[in-house]
C-alpha positions in Angstrom: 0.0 0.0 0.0 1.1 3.7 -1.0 2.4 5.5 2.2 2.0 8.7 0.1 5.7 9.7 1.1 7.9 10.5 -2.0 11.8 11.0 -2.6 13.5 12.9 -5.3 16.9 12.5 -5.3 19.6 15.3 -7.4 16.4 17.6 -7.0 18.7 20.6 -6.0 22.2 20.4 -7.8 25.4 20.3 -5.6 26.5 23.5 -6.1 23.5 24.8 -5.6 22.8 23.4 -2.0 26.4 24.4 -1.5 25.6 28.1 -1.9 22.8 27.9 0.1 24.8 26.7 3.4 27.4 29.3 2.4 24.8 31.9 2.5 22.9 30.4 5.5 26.9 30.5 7.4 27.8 34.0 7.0 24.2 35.3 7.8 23.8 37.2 11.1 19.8 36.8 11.2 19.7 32.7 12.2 17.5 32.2 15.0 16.7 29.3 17.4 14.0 27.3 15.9 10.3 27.4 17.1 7.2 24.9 17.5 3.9 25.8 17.5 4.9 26.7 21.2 7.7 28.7 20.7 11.6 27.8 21.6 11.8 24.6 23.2 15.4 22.6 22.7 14.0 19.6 24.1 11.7 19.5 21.3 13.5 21.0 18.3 17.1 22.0 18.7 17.9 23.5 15.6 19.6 27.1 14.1 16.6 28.5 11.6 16.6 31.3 9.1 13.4 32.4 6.8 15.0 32.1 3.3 11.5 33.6 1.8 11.9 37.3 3.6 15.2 37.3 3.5 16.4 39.6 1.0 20.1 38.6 0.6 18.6 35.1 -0.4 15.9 36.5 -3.0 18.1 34.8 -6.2 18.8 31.5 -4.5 15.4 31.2 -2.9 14.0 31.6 -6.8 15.5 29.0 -8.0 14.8 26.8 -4.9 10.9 27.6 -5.4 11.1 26.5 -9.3 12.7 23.3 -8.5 9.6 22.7 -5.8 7.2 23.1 -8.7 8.4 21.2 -11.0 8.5 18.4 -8.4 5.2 19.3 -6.9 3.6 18.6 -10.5 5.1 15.1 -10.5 3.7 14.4 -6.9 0.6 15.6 -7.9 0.5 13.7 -11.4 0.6 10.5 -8.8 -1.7 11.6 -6.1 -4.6 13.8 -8.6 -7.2 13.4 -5.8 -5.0 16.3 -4.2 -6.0 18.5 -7.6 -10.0 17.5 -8.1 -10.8 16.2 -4.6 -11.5 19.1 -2.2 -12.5 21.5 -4.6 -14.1 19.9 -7.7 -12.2 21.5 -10.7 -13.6 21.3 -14.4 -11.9 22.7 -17.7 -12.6 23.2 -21.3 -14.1 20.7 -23.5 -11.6 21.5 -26.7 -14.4 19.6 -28.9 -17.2 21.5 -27.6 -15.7 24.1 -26.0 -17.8 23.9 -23.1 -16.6 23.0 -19.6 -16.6 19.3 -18.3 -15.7 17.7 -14.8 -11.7 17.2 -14.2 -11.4 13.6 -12.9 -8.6 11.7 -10.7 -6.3 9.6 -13.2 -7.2 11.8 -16.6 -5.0 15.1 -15.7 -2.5 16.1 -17.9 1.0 17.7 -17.1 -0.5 21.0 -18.1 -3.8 20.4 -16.1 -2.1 19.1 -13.2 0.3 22.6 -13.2 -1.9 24.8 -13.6 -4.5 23.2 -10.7 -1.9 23.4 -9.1 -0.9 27.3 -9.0 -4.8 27.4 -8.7 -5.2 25.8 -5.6 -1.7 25.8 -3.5 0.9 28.3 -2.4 4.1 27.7 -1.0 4.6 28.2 2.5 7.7 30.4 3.6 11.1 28.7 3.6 13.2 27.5 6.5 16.6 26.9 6.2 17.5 25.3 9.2 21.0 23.8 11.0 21.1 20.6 13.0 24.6 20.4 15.1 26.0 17.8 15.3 25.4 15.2 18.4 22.7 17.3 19.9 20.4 19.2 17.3 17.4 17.3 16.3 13.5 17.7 15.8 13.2 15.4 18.7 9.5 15.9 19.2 7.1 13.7 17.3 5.0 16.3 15.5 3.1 17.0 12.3 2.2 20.3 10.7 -1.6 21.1 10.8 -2.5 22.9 13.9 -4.4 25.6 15.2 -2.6 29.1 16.4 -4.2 32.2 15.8 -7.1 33.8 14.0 -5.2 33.9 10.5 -5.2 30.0 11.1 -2.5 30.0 8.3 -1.4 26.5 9.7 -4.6 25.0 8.8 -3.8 25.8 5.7 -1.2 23.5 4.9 -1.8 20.3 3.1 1.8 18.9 2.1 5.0 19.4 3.5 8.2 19.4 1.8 12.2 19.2 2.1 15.3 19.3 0.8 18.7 18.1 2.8 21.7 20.4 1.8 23.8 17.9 2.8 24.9 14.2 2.8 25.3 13.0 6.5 26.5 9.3 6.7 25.8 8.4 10.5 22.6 9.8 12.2 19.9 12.7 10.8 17.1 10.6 9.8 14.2 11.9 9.3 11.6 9.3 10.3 7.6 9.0 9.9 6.1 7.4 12.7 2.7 5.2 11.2 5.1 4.6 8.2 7.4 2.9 10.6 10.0 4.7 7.8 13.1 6.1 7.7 15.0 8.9 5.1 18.7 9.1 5.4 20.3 12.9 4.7 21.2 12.6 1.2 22.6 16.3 -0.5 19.5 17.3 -2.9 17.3 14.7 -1.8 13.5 16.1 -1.4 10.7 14.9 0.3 7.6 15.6 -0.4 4.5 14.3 2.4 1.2 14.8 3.7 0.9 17.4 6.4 -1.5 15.8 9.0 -1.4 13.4 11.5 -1.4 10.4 9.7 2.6 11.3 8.8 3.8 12.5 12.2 7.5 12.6 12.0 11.1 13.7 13.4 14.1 14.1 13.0 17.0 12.3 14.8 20.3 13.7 15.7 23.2 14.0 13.1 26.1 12.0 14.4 29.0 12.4 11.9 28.0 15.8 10.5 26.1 18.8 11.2 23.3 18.9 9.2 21.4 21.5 7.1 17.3 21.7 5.0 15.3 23.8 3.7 11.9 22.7 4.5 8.2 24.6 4.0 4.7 23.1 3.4 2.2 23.4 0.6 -0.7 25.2 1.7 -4.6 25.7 -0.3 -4.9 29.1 -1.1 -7.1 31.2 0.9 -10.7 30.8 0.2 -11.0 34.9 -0.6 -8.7 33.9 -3.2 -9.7 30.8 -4.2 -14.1 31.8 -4.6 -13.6 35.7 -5.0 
């Protein structure tokens, strides 16, 4: 049976994950990482650093965010009841010109990307250091919660990451119902459901620090999404 979790690997290029921890290094704005209930080492013991409001990362977070598409389309090519399920989505007939239903296992490439802009947005990117021996998301979490009246967090339906770096001994990130494991792996991605059913962490790096990027996919807001 499908556990829904996917792996990319050589999604982001070497040099390009390269110059992201370069950048991520010599910034002066990294942070001790949050939960939903603030800083708490015990739970998540990590350096983090919002790539997406950063300005000095505008370039490299570009090209980070095309990559996510691209991949984003393939995950959603698999799993189309993500595109026509929620929101029932129709297009145009080219015979007749008029519109007809959009069902799960017909949806083009095109289709599927431009569903895809319709619905989702990418959440803001964390890049986000893990020392070795001691940083770790060592809390069993997953990402849909409630926290304030923008209830932004309900709004995410994937989440998705990238390791920067390989890290031979330690680092996993591991899904709890999955009973899975994903070793560190420099451009790997992982794309996975948001909600409960894919509560995960992340174990301590042992041979190496380690370093992500890591956001969610999130349904647009429905202002947007209805007018």
């Amino acid at each position: 049976m499908d556990d829904f979790i996917e792996i990319y690997d050589d999604a982001l290029d070497a040099p390009l994950c390269e110059e992201i921890v370069a950048a991520f290094e010599r910034s002066g704005r990294k942070a001790r990482g949050r939960t939903g209930g603030g800083v708490d080492v015990t739970k998540k013991d990590s350096l983090d650093l919002n790539i997406s409001t950063d300005p000095e990362f505008a370039t490299l977070h570009a090209r980070v965010l095309d990559v996510t598409l691209q991949y984003l389309v393939r995950y959603a090519l698999k799993y189309q009841t993500m595109l026509v399920g929620s929101i029932a989505a129709s297009g145009m007939d080219p015979a007749t010109g008029k519109p007809v239903a959009l069902t799960a296992g017909q949806l083009t490439e095109l289709q599927a990307g431009q569903l895809m802009m319709k619905l989702y947005r990418p959440g803001q990117i964390s890049a986000q250091k893990y020392l070795k021996g001691v940083g770790g998301y060592h809390h069993w979490h997953s990402e849909i919660y409630p926290r304030d009246t923008a209830c932004e967090t309900l709004h995410r339906v994937l989440l998705f990451m990238f390791y920067l770096n390989t890290v031979s001994d330690g680092g996993e990130t591991a899904f709890f119902h999955q009973n899975r494991t994903i070793r560190p792996q420099r451009g790997r991605m992982v794309i996975a459901p948001a909600g409960f059913t894919h509560t995960h962490k992340g174990y301590v790096p042992l041979s190496d620090d380690k370093w992500i990027l890591t956001s969610w996919v999130m349904f647009n807001r429905a202002e947007s999404l209805y007018g």
